[in-house]
N, C-alpha and C positions, 0 to 999 in steps of 0.2 A: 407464132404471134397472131394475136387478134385483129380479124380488122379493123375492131374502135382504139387499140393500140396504137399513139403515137410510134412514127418513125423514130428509130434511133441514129446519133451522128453517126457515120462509117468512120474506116478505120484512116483512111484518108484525111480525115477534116480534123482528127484527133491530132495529127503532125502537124497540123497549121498552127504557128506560134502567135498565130492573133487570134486564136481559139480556145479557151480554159475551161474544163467540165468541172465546176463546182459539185456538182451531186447528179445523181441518175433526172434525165430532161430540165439541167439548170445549166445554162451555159454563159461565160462571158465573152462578150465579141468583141472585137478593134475594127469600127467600119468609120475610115479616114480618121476625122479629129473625135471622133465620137464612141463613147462604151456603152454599151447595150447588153443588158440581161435579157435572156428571153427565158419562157417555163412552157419547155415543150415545144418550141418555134416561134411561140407569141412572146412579143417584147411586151418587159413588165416594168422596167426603170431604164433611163438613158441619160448620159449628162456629156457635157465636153472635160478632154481629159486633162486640163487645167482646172476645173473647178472642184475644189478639194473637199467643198460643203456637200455638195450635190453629192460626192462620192462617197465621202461618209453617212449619206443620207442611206443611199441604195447598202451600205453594207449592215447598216440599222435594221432596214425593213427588209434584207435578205435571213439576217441572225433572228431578231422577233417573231418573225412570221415561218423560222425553222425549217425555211428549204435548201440547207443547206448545214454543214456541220461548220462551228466556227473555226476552226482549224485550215480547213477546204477553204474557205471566203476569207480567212486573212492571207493563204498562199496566193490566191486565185488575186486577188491586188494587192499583192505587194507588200503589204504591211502585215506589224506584229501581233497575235492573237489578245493581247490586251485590249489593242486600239479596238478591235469589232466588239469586244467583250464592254468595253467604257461605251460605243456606240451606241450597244445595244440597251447598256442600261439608263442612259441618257434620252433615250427613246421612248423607255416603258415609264421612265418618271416624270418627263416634261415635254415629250413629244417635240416636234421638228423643232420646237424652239431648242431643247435641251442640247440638238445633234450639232444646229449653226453655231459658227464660233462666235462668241463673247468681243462685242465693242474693248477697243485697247483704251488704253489711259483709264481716269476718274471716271468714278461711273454714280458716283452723287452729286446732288445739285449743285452751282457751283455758288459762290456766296453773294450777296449784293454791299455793295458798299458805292458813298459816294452819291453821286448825280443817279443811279439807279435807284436805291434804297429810298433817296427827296421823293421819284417819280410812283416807284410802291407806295409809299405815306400817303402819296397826296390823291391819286388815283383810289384808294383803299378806303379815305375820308370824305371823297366827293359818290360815293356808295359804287363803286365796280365790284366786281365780282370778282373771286382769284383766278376765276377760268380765264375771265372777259383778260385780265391785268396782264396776264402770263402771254393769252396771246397778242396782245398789242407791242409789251416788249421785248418778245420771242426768247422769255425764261422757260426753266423747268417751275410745273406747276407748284414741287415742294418748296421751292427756292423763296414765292412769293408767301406760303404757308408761314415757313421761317420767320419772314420780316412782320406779318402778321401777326404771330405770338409774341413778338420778340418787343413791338409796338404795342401790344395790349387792343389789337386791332379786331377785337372778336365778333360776332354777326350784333351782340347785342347794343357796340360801341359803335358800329357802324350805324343800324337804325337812332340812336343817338345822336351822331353826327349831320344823319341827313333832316331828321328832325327838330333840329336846335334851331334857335332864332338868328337872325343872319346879323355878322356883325359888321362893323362901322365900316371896312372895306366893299363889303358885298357892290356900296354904288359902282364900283369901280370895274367891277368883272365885267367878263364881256358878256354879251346880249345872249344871243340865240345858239353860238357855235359850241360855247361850253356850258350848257344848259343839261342836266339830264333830261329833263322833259324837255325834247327837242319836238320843233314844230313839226307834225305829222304831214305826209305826201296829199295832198288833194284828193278830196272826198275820204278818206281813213275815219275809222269810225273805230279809235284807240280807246282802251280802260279808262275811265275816269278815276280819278284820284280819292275825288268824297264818297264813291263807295266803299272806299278802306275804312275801317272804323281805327281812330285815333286823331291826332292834329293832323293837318293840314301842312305835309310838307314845304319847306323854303328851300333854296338853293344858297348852302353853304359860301362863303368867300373862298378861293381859291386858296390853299397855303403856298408858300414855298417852295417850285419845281413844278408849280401844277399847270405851268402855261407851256411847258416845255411837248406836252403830249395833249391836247386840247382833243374834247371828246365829240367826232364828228354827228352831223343835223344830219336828218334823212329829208330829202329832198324827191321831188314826184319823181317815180321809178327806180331807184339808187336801191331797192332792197328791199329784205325787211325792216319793219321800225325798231326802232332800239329799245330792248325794254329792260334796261339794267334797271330801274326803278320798284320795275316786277321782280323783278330775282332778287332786290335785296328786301323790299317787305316779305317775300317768301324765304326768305333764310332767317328773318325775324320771327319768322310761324304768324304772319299779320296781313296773309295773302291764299284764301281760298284755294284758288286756283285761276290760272291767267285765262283770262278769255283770249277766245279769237281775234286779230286786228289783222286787216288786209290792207296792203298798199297798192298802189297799178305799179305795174311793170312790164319789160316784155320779156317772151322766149323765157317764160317761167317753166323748166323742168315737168315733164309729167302732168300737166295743166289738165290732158283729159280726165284725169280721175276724180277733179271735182263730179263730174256727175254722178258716178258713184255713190261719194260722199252724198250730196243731195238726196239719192235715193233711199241711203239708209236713214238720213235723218224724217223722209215721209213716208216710212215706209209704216202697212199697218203695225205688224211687228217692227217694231223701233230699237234697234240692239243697245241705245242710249236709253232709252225711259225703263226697258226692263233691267239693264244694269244699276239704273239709280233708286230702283224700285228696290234691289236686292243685296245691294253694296252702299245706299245713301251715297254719301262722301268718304274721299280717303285724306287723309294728314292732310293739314294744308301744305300747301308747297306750287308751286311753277308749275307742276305736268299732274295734273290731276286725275279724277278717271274718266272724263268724257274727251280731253288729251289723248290719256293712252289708248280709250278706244280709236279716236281717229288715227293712232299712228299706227298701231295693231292691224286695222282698218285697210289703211294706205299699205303695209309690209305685202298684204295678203294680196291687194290686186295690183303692185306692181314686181311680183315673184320674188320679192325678198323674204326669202325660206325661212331663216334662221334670224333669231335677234343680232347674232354677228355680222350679218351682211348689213346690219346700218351703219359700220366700221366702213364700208367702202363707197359710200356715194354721200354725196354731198352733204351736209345737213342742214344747212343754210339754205340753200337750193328749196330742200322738200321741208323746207320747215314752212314757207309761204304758201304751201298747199295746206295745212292746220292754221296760219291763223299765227305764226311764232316766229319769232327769230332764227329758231334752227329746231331741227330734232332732238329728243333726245340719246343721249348716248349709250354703249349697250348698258354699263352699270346702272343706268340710271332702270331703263324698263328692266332688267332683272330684281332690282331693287322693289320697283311699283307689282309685279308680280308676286314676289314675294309677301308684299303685305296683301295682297287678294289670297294666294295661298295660306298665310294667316287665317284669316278670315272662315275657311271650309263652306262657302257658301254657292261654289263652282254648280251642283248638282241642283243646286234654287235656280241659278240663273238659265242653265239648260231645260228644268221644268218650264219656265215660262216662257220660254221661246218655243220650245215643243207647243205647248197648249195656244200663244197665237198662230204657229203653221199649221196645227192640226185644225185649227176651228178655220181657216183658209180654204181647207178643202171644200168643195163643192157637194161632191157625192155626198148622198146618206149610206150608201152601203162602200164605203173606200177598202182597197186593198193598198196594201203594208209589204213589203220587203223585207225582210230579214237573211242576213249572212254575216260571216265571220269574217274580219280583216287581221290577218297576223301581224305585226312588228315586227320585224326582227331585231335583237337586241345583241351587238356587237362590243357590249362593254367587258368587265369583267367581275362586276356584282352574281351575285350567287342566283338569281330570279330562275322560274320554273319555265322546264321548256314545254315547247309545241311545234306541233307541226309545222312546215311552211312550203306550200304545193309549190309555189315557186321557185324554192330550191329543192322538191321534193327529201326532205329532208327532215330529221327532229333536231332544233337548234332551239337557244336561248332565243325567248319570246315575248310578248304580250298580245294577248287576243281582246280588239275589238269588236263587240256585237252591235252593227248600225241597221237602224230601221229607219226605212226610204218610203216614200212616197211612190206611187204609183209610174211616174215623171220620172224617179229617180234624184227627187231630191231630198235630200238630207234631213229626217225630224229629229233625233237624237241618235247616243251614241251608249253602250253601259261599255265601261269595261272590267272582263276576266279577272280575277284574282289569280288563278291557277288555270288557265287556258284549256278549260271545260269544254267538250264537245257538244255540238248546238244542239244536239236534242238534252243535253242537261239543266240550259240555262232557258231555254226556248217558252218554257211556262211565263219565267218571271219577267222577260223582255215583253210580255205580251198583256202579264196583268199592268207594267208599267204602261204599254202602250193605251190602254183601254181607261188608264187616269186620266192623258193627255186629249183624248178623243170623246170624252163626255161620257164614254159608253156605247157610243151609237155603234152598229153591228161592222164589223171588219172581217176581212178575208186577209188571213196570211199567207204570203208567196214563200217557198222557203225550197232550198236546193234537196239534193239526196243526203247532206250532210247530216240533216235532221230527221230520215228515216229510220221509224222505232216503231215497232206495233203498241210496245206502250204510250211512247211521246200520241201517237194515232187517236189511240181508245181513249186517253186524259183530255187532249184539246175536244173532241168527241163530249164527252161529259160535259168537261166545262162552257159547250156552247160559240166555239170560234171554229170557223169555216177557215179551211185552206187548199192550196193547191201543193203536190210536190210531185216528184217524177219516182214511178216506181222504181223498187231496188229491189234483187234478188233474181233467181233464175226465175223465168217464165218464156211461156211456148209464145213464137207471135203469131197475130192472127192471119188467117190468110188472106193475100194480097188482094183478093177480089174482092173480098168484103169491106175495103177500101175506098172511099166514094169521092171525087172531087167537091171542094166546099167553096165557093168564092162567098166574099160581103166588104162591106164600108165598117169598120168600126175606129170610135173617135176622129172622124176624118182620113183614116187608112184605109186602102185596101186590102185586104187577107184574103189569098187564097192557099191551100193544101188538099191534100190526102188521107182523109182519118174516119174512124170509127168508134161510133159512140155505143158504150154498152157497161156493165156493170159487172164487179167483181166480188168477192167475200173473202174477204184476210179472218183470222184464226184471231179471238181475239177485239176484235175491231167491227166488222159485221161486215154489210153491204154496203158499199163505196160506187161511185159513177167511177169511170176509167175511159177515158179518152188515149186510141191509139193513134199517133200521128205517123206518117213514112215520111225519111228524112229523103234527100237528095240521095247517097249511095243506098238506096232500097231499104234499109234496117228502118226498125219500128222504134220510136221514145212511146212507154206509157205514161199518162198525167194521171196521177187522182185524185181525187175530190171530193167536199162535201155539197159540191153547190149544186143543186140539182137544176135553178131557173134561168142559168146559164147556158146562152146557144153553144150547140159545138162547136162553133166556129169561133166563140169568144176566150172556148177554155184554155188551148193552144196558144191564142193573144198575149192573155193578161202573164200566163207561165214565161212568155218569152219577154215579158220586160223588166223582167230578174236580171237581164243584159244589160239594163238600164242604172242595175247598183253598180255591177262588176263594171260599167263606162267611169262611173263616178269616183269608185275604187284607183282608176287606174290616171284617171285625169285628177286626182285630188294626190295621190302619191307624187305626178310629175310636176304638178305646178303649182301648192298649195303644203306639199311639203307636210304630209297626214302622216308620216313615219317619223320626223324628224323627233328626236330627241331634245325636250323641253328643259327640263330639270335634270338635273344629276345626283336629287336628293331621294330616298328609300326611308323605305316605312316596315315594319314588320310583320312578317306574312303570319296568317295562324297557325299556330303551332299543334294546334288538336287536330286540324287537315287530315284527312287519310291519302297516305301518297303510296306508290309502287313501293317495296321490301328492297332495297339494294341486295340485302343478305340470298334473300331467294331468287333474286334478279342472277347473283352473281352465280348460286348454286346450279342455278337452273344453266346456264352455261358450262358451268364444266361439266354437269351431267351428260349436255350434250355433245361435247367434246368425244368424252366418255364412252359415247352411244356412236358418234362417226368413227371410232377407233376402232371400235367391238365390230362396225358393217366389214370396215376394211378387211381387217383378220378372217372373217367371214367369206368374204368374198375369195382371201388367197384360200383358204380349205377347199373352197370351190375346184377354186382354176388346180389345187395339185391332186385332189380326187378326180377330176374332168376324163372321161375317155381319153386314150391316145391321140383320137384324130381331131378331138377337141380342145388340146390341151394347149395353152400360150405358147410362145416360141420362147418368152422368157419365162421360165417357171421360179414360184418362190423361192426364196434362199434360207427360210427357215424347214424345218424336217413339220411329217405331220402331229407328233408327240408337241412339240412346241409349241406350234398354234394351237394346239386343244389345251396347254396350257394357262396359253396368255388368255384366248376367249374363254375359261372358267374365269382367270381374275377381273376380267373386263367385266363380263357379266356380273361377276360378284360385287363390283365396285360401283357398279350401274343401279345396281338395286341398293345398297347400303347410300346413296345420295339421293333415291326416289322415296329412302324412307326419313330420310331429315331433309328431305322436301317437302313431304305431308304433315309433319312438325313445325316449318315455318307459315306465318301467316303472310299470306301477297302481299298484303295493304297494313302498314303500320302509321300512327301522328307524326306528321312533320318534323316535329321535335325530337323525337328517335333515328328518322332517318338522316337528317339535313347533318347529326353528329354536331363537333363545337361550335363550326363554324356559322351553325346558322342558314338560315334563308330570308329572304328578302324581297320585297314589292318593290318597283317603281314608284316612285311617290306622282299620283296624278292629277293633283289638285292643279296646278298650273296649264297639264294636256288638256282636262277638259273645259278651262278655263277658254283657253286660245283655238281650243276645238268648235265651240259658239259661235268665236270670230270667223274662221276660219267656214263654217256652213252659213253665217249671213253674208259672207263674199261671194260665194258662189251662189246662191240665192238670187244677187243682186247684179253677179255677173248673167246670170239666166234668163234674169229679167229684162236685162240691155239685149241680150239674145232676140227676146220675144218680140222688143218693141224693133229692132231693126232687121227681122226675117224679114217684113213683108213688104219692105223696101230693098231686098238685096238679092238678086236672082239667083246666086249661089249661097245663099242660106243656109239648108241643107247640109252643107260640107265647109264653108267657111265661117258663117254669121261667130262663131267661137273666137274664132283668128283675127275677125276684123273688130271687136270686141275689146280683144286685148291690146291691136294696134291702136286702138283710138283712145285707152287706158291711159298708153304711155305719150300717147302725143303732147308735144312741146304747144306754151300756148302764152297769150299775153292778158295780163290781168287791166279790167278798169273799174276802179270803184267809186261809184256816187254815193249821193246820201244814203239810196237803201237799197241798191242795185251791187251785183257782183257780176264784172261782165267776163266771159271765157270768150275768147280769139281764137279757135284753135288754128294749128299750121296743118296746112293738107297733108295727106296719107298717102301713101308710097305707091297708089294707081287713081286713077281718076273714079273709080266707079267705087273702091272703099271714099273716096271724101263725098262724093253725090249721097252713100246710103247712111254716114253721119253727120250731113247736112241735114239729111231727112228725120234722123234721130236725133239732133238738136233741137229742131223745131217740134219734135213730142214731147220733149222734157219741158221745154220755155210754156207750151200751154198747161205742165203741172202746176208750176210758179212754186220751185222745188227751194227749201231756204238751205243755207247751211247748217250745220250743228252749234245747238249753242246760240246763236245768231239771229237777227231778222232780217239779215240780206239775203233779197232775193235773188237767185243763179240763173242768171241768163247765158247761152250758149250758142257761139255761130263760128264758121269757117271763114280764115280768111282768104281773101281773094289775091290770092301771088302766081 
């Protein structure tokens, strides 16, 4: 046994009756009230042995994920090899929901009749909404649909209703508490009514049943304002899109991220004016698209990954951070996505935010980052693999190519079709980059990934400078000709160890080649076309390739740059030249073929071997025999080397992929939310920069205390043109001192909101 071989159980643990070996390193245990799978000694699923969900769950993702045979894992618990076989396929079609047992009794809405049904009617005619209806009288949503069709209650009968002249009752109704248009909280600065185009809403007379659920006034701090009046002109199509209305309140959820917000509504790049520049308007409706960007916005800087995670936090809450009643729900933003994916217009709106960050840049001579970011793709659509160093492995994939900033932040992104190696795509990333940067001269940083003596001699011709680390054998220089180098560059210190001197690749010509000595004595080469570059600079700028691969690795954990956006595919090209499966396969068993023929080879060896060199075990075939079998071997070795020179490596996609097909990820929605997702970070950077030199641990925290101030809790107060943020102190005293000091940098922006002309004022309160 190996040493990286897991331990196996002894023969001892095997007789333990609260011990079950489902499969070689698959175990199930009895530890007190509790079963535990482990794989290999690591626990992989645990439940308590009453819960009967839980357990059918682990026999799901033991059967699915095939570590185990299902025979084994229905003895190993107890039950019949059907149950794991219905688990399992309950799993692969509907996932955990499929595996939990099914609510007992009726499982459709149940009917309204009566004093319900009055309260649907009248609710429905005084303009509610079926969401607003359902939750006030804690129906199921189709219940109130029902009574809606059933009434002839349709969106267009509604805006009818609210708009009809009031009749001879109306004196009678009450004043302000069943008003749709309820008086707003003090200082609110709500939609106006006359910018609707049409009459001039009245407030219907109550019918019969309608006093019995009276639609409550929003009063100063009590929430957000009620805007059932906006959701039903938007269900009528006779409502843009809602604006923002803010009310004061306290201990508002997540209050720091107004500043944020602020940020990006001043920001030079403005993720709002380049989206309305690129997308105009979408449908009229409630959540429009300077909505969905703030709430897209909001997802990205308070860690809500996934559109699903708006399922678990409030929406009411963070709906008063936009300007709304509530959030919207996940259907809703996959719905407003989907008409942006409609659209195809994703790659205009990342042009134009490239071309404002690139004209940001300062430098006339900027260097550029370029590297490869793989996905890994866990589904089970047919998509092409690649590499992925992190699991050192070839899996289903999709390869991002992102070009950074010298800083390490973010200008765009292209993505792979077929998850090309970077020196294939490494041209086109660079004529697109040199659209966005006017032209002006760039140096490309780029790893060893992209080492080609061609890629070399082409960017060479075409006039772009870069740096990368040599690849291939070479002698290193000696140690003496090593010279210590100290200097200041961009405000740092750099010192090392290197050697400036110059090389000639085959091909390519005379190159500069900087050798640097690392810490354990070995030599990295840099080479380069830049020749006005200190030595001391070239070593610099190579090492802030560290500066993607940060970005890489903090955008994967807290921005969520892997997650899985759409679940929709597009058709990959079918004329593609992809790898021969046929010669893939052949070429395998040839090899087979050929380890077979070594072996036989080797026993002729050991039984011709001198006496005193001969094994202790000698073959057990005679020597007549193995000269036989190694004639057919070899015969059979060469009759598959020569219908190996017959197949071609590389055949169209369409030949190899066979009926089923291949398929893309559909990315219109990725690189959509990919925008958002690089102005948040942009804008988190920026809060970075302006509170480093207020926070003595900067350097290692200003990130942390960033995102703490993000989420902090806060109290809203709005005047006539003022928006004021309270925030609540931070979890030490010297985080709330260094965003105190970063409130008072924003306040002197006079940052407004989106949308809006309230001005964001910001301060700490004093507790």
């Amino acid at each position: 046994m190996s040493a990286e071989e897991p331990e196996l159980l002894n023969l001892d643990s095997l007789m333990d009756p609260d011990i079950r070996v489902l499969d070689r390193g698959v175990v199930l245990r009895r530890a007190d009230t509790r079963r535990v799978v482990s794989l290999w000694g690591m626990p992989i699923v645990s439940w308590d042995e009453g819960d009967a969900a839980s357990q059918r769950v682990a026999m799901a993702v033991l059967a699915h994920h095939q570590l185990a045979p299902q025979g084994a894992i229905a003895e190993g618990f107890g039950v019949k090899r059907v149950t794991v076989w219905r688990a399992r396929r309950a799993w692969e079609e509907h996932g955990v929901e499929g595996v939990l047992p099914k609510k007992r009794g009726p499982k459709g809405p149940r009917l309204a009749k009566g004093r319900c049904r009055r309260q649907i009617v009248a609710l429905g005619r005084r303009g509610f909404s079926r969401r607003e209806i359902a939750r006030r009288l804690g129906l199921a949503p189709q219940t109130v649909n029902d009574v809606f069709r059933q009434e002839g209650l349709g969106r267009e009968a509604q805006a009818a209703e609210l708009f009809a002249e009031p009749v001879a009752e109306a004196a009678a109704a009450p004043a302000a508490s069943e008003s749709v248009e309820a008086a707003p909280a003090q200082g609110a600065t709500p939609v106006s009514v006359a910018e609707v185009p049409g009459p001039q809403p009245q407030e219907p007379a109550p019918s019969a049943g309608a006093a019995e659920v009276p639609a409550p006034a929003v009063g100063p701090g009590d929430g957000a304002p009620a805007r059932e009046l906006d959701r039903v002109l938007a269900a009528a199509r006779l409502l843009e899109e809602a604006r923002p209305e803010f009310v004061s309140g306290q201990a508002v959820p997540a209050a720091g991220a107004l500043m944020a917000l602020g940020l990006a509504a001043e920001a030079k790049t403005s993720l709002f004016k380049a989206a309305e520049r690129v997308y105009g308007r979408l449908r009229p409706a409630f959540y429009g698209l300077r909505n969905l960007l703030c709430v897209l916005l909001l997802m990205a800087l308070l860690r809500i990954k996934r559109t699903e995670g708006l399922a678990s936090r409030q929406p009411q809450a963070l709906g008063r951070l936009v300007g709304l009643d509530r959030l919207p729900e996940v259907k809703t933003v996959r719905r407003k996505l989907n008409e942006i994916a409609a659209r195809g217009k994703a790659p205009e709106l990342m042009a134009a935010m490239a071309d404002g960050w690139a004209a940001e840049m300062k430098d006339a001579l900027g260097f550029l980052l370029v590297d490869g970011h793989v996905r890994v793709y866990s589904g089970t659509r047919p998509i092409p693999k690649g590499y992925a160093a992190r699991r050192r492995m070839a899996t289903r994939a999709i390869t991002d190519y992102w070009v950074n900033d010298e800083e390490g932040m973010p200008l765009f992104v292209v993505t792979a079709a077929a998850n090309p190696h970077l020196s294939e795509v490494l041209l086109d990333v660079l004529a697109e980059a040199k659209s966005h940067t006017a032209q002006r001269p760039i140096t490309v940083i780029f790893d060893r990934g992209g080492w080609k003596l061609t890629l070399l001699r082409q960017l060479r011709e075409a006039g772009h400078h870069f740096l990368t680390y040599r690849v291939g054998k070479f002698r290193p220089y000696p140690r003496n000709r090593l010279t210590p180098h100290e200097g200041e560059i961009d405000g740092r210190k750099v010192a090392c160890k290197l050697f400036d001197t110059h090389i000639r690749l085959r091909g390519v010509g005379r190159l500069r080649c900087v050798a640097v000595e690392r810490r354990a004595g070995n030599q990295t080469h840099i080479v380069t076309t830049r020749e006005d570059l200190p030595a001391l600079a070239v070593p610099y700028h190579m090492s802030g390739r560290w500066r993607q691969e940060n970005f890489f690795k903090y955008g994967r954990e807290h921005l969520a740059l892997d997650a899985l956006v759409s679940y929709q595919t597009q058709p990959d090209d079918t004329e593609r030249l992809v790898p021969n499966p046929r010669w893939r396969a052949l070429s395998r068993r040839r090899g087979k073929v050929r380890a077979e023929l070594k072996a036989l080879e080797a026993a002729l060896g050991r039984l011709e071997a001198p006496p005193a060199a001969k094994a202790a075990k000698p073959p057990r075939l005679s020597r007549q025999e193995l000269l036989a079998k190694i004639e057919n071997k070899r015969a059979q070795a060469l009759r598959l080397w020569g219908r190996l020179k017959a197949l071609p490596r590389r055949v169209p996609l369409q030949e190899a992929a066979g009926p089923q097909g291949a398929v893309l990820l559909e990315d219109e929605r990725k690189r959509f939310t990919d925008v958002v997702k690089m102005a948040a970070y942009r804008i988190e950077s920026e809060l970075v920069g302006l509170v480093a030199p207020h926070y003595r641990r900067a350097p290692d925290e200003a990130r942390a205390l960033v995102r703490e101030a993000l989420q902090a809790a806060g109290d809203l107060e709005v005047t006539n043109h003022t928006l004021t943020v309270r925030l609540r102190p931070l979890s030490a005293p010297r985080h709330t001192a260094a965003m105190a000091a970063l409130c008072d940098i924003l306040n002197q922006r006079q940052l407004h909101y989106p949308g809006t002309h309230l001005i964001l004022r910001f301060a700490v309160k004093d507790e």
